[in-house]
N, C-alpha and C positions, 0 to 999 in steps of 0.2 A: 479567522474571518472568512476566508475562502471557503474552508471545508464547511461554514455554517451557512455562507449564500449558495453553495451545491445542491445542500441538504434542503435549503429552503426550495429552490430551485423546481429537485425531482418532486417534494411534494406536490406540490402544486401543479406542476405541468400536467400528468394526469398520466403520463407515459411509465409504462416499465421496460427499463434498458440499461442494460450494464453501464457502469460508470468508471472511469478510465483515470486514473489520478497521475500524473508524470511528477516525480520526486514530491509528494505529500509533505516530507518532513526534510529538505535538503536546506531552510534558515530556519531550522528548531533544533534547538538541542538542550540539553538536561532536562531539568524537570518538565517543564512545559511539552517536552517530544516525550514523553512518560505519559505525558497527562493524553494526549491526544490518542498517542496507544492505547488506550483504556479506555477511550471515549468511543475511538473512530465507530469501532459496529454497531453502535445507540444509533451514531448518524444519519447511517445509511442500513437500517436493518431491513430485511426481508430484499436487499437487492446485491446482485452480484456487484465486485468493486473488484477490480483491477488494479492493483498499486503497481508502478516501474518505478523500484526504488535503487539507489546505490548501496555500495555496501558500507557506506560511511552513516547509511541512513537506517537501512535494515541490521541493528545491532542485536545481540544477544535479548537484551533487556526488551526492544520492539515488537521483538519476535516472538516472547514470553510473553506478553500483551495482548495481543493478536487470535498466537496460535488457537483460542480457542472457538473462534471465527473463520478461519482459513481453512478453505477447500483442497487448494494446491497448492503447492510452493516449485517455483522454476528458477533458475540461473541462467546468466549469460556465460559460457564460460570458453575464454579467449585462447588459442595457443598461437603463440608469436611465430613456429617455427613457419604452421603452415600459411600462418595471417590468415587463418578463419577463425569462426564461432560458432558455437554451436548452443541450443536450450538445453538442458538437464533437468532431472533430479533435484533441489535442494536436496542436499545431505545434513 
């Protein structure tokens, strides 16, 4: 429902601007977070979209879905020793 009042949202405003989603699919899961993978870039096509997903979120099968819509893919990727982080890569 959210992602569909976004979509309604950008239409209509009349503005073009990246759209910033914080965990998209973090209470979806099985089929439904399948389904939305497959959906999302109809949603929002012809616009940059930013997903901050976890890694519980961004799974194998998501990212299968996706990939053929995504521009970049980054990580946050944590080391305990020095207690930083830093962006990456997706590998």
């Amino acid at each position: 429902l959210a992602l569909s009042f976004t979509a309604a949202l950008y239409s209509v405003s009349g503005y073009s601007v990246p759209v910033i989603i914080d965990t998209p699919l973090g209470r979806i899961s099985g089929i439904p977070r399948d389904n939305i993978a497959s959906s999302l870039p109809n949603y929002l096509s012809e616009t940059q979209v930013i997903m901050l997903a976890t890694d519980t979120e961004y799974t194998n099968t998501v990212r299968d879905k996706l990939k053929v819509s995504v521009g970049a893919e980054y990580k946050i990727k944590h080391d305990t020793t020095t207690k930083t982080s830093k962006v990456i890569n997706y590998d």
